[in-house]
N, C-alpha and C positions, 0 to 999 in steps of 0.2 A: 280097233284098227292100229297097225302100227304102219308108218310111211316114208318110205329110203326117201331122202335126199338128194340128188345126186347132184354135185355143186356147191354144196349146201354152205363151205368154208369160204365160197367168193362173196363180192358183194351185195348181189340181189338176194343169193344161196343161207347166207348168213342172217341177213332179213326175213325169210321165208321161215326160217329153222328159229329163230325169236319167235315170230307171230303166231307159228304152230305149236311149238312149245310153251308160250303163254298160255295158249286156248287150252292146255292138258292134252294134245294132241302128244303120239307117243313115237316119236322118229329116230331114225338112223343116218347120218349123213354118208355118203359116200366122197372121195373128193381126191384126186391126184395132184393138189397144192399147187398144182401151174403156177396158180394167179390167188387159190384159197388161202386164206391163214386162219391157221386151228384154233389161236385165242380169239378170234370173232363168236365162237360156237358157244351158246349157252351150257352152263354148267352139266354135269353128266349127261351131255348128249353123246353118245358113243359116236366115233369116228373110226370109218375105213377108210384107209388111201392106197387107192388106184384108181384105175382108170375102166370108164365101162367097156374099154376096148378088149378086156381082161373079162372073159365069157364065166371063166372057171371061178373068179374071186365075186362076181356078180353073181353066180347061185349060189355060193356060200354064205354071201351077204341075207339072202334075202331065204335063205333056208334057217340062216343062225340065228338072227330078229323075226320068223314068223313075220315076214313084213307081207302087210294085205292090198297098199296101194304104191304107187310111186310119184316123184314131183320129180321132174324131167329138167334140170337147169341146166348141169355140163356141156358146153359148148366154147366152140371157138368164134369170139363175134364181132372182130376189128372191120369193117367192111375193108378202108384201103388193101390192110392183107389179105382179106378172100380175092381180092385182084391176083394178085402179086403169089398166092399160093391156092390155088383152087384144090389142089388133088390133099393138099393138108385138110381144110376145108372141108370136102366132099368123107375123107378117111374119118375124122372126128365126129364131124354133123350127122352126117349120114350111116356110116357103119359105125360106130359109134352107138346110134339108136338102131340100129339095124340088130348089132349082138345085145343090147339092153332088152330090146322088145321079145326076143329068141328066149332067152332067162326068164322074163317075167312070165311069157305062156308057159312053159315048164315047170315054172313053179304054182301055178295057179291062180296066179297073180290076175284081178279083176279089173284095177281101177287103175288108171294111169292118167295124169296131168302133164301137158308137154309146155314147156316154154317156147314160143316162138316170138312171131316178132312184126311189126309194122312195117318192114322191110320185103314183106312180101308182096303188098302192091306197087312197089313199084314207084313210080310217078303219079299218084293219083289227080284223078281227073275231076273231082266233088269239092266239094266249100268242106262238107263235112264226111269221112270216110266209113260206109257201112262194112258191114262184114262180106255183105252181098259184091262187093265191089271188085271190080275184074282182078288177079294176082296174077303181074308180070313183071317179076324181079328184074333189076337191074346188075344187081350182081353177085358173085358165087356166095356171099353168107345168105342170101335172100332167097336164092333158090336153094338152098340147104333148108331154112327154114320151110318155104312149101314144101319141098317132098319130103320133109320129116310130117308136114301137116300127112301129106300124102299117104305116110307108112305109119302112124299114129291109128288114121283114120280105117283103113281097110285092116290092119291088124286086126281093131275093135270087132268090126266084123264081124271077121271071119272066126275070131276065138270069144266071142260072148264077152270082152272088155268094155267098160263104159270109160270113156274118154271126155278130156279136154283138153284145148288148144287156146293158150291164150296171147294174143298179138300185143306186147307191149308197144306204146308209142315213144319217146323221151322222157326217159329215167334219171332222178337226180334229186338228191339231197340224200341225209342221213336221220336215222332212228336217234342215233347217238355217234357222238366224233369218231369213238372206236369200231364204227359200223361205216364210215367214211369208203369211200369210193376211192381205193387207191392210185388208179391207173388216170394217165392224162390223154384220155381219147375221147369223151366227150367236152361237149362245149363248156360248160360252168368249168369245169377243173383247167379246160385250155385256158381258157379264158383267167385264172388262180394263177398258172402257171405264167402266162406272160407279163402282169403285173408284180408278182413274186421277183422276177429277174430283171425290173425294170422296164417291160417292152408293153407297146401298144396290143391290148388286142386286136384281134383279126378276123374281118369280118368279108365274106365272101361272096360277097357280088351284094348291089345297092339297087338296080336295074329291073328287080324281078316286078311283076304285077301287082304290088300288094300297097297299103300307105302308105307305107316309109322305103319303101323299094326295097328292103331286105325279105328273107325267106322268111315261114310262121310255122311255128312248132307247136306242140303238144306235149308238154310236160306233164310228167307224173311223179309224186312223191315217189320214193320207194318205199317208204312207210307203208302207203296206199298199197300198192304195189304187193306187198306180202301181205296185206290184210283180204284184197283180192285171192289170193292163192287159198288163202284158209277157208274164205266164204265155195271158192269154188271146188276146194276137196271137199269140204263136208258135203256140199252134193254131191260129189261122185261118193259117196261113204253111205247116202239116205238110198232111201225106198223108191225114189222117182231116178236112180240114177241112170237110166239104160241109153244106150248109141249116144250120139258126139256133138257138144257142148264147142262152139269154136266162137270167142268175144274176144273184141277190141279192150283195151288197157289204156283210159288217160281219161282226159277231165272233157272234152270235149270243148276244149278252150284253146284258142291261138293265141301265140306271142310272138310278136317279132324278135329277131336276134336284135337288133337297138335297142330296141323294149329292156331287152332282156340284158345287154351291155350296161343298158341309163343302170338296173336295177341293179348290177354287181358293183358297181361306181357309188351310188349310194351305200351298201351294206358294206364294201370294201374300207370306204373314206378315201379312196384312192384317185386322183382326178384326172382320168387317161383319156385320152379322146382316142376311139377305135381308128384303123386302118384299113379301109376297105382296098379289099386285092378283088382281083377275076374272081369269078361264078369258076365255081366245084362241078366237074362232069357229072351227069344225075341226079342235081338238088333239084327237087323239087319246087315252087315258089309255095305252095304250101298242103300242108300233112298235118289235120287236126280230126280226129277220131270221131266218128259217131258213137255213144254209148249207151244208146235209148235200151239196146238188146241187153250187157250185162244189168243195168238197172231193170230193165223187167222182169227177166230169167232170175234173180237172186237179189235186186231191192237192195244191189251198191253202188254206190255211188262213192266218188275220192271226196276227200277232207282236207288237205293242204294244197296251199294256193303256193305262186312260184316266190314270194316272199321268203317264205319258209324252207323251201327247196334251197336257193340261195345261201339261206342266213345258217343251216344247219350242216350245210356242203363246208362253209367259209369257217365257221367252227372244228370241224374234223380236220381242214385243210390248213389251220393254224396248228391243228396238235399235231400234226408230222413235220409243219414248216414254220417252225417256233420263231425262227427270225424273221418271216415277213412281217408276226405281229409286234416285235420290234420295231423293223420299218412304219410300219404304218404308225405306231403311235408317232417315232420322228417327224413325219410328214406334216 
C-alpha cells in the first residue's frame, strides 16, 4: 500500500503522516502550504505542493507514487469564515473532493479515508452523540462536511471504493512542540493567546444547562487522533474492507470550558479569572461523542486525557512564544 496524504504538512495532516509513517506505512503527502509547513513532515516523506483543485497534478501524483489508498485532510475549516465566505468554502470542501474523487476513480484508486467533522450534527440533541444521530449543520463548513460525507459515500458505490468518514470532535494538544497547532482558532491556543498578552480569557455564555453553566466539549488528543486514522486505514487496506465505515472521533468524555479554563490556569501558573461575554449563535450546551461504534468495529479507544492535551499544547505554545515562558516564570 502506498497512501497520499492530502494535508498532510498541516496540523492534524502532519500527525497522521508520523503515526503512518511510524507503523511502515508508505505515504506521499500532498499539501498547497496554506496553513501546512514542510518541516512538520517526517524524514523522506516526499511532498507535492498544490492543491487538489489541480485535477492534472492529482493524477500525476497518484500515478508517480503508485498510490493505492488516500487520507482525505485538505480542507478549509474556521467555521466563523464558512459564514462570512460560503462559496470559498463550498469551492475548496466540496469541488475540492469532487476533482480528488474524479482522480482517484481514474486511477484505480480502491480505498479512501475522508476527514470530516462533529460539525455535521449540528446542535445535537443526546447526552451522548451516536453516529445514527440526525446531521443538520449549522453552518457552511458543516454542510461541506456532510455532502463531502455525501460524495465519499456514493462515489464508494458506484465505483467498488471502500470508504471512511471519520467525525472528529475537539482536537487539541501536540505529539511534540514541533507538531504544535499553530493557528489561534481553537480554544486552548485562545485561551494561550490571551493570557500571552495579558488578557482575561473568554468564555462565552455561563447560562447554558449544564453544572457550571458553561458549554461541554469533547476533547481529543491529536495523538489519538492520527493513531485513529492508522487503525482505520489498515482496515480499508484488509480483507473485510468493503462499503462505508462512518465513526465518531473523541473519548466520549465531557468538559466544561471552566473545567477546562480552572485546568490551563493550573498548567499555565498563570492566575486569570475568565470573562464570561454572550452565548456564541449555535453553541451548542453540549457535544460529547458516542464511541461504543469505533471501539467495536476496530477495538480503539483514545489514550490521553485533557491534562495532557493542555500540558503538550502549552509546551509547543512556549516554543514559538518564548517570552510568555519568560513571563510566566516572572509571575
Amino acid at each position: 500500500m502506498t497512501w497520499l496524504i492530502t494535508g498532510g504538512a498541516g496540523y492534524i495532516g502532519a500527525h497522521v503522516a508520523h503515526a503512518m509513517a511510524a507503523a511502515g506505512e508508505r505515504i506521499v503527502v500532498l499539501d498547497d502550504l496554506s496553513s501546512g509547513i514542510p518541516e512538520r513532515l517526517p524524514a523522506r516523506v516526499p511532498l507535492v505542493r498544490g492543491s487538489v483543485l489541480d485535477q492534472e497534478l492529482v493524477a500525476r501524483t497518484l500515478a508517480a507514487h503508485s498510490v493505492t489508498g488516500v487520507v482525505h485532510l485538505a480542507a478549509k475549516k474556521q467555521v466563523g469564515e464558512s459564514v462570512e465566505q460560503p462559496l470559498r468554502y463550498y469551492r475548496e470542501n466540496v469541488h475540492g473532493l469532487t476533482v480528488l474523487l474524479e482522480a482517484v476513480v481514474a486511477a484505480g484508486v480502491r480505498r479512501f479515508l475522508f476527514s470530516s467533522s462533529a460539525a455535521v450534527y449540528g446542535v445535537p440533541g443526546t447526552d451522548l452523540v451516536p453516529e445514527s444521530a440526525p446531521c443538520e449543520p449549522i453552518n457552511p463548513y458543516g454542510e461541506t462536511k456532510l455532502t463531502g460525507e455525501w460524495l465519499v459515500r456514493a462515489t464508494g458505490r458506484a465505483h467498488g471504493l471502500a470508504t471512511a468518514c471519520l467525525r472528529y470532535f475537539n482536537v487539541a494538544g501536540a505529539a511534540g512542540p514541533e507538531l504544535a497547532d499553530t493557528g489561534v482558532f481553537n480554544i486552548i491556543p485562545m485561551f494561550f493567546d490571551r493570557i500571552t498578552r495579558g488578557e482575561a480569557p473568554r468564555i462565552f455564555g455561563a447560562d447554558y444547562p449544564t453544572p457550571d453553566g458553561t458549554c461541554i466539549r469533547d476533547y481529543i488528543h491529536v495523538a489519538d487522533l492520527a493513531d485513529a486514522h492508522l487503525a482505520v486505514a489498515r482496515r480499508l487496506a484488509g480483507p473485510d474492507a468493503a462499503g462505508d465505515l462512518t465513526v465518531n472521533i473523541g473519548r466520549g468524555v465531557g468538559v466544561s470550558v471552566r473545567e477546562l479554563a480552572d485546568l490551563v490556569r493550573e498548567v499555565t501558573g498563570r492566575p486569570f479569572v475568565p470573562v464570561v461575554e454572550e452565548r456564541r449563535a449555535g453553541d451548542a450546551a453540549k457535544a460529547v461523542a458516542s464511541v461504543d461504534l469505533i471501539t467495536k468495529e476496530l477495538g480503539w479507544t483514545a489514550s490521553y486525557g485533557v491534562r495532557e492535551m493542555v500540558e503538550s499544547a502549552w509546551e509547543g505554545w512556549l516554543r514559538r512564544h518564548p517570552t510568555a515562558a519568560a513571563t510566566t516564570a516572572a509571575d
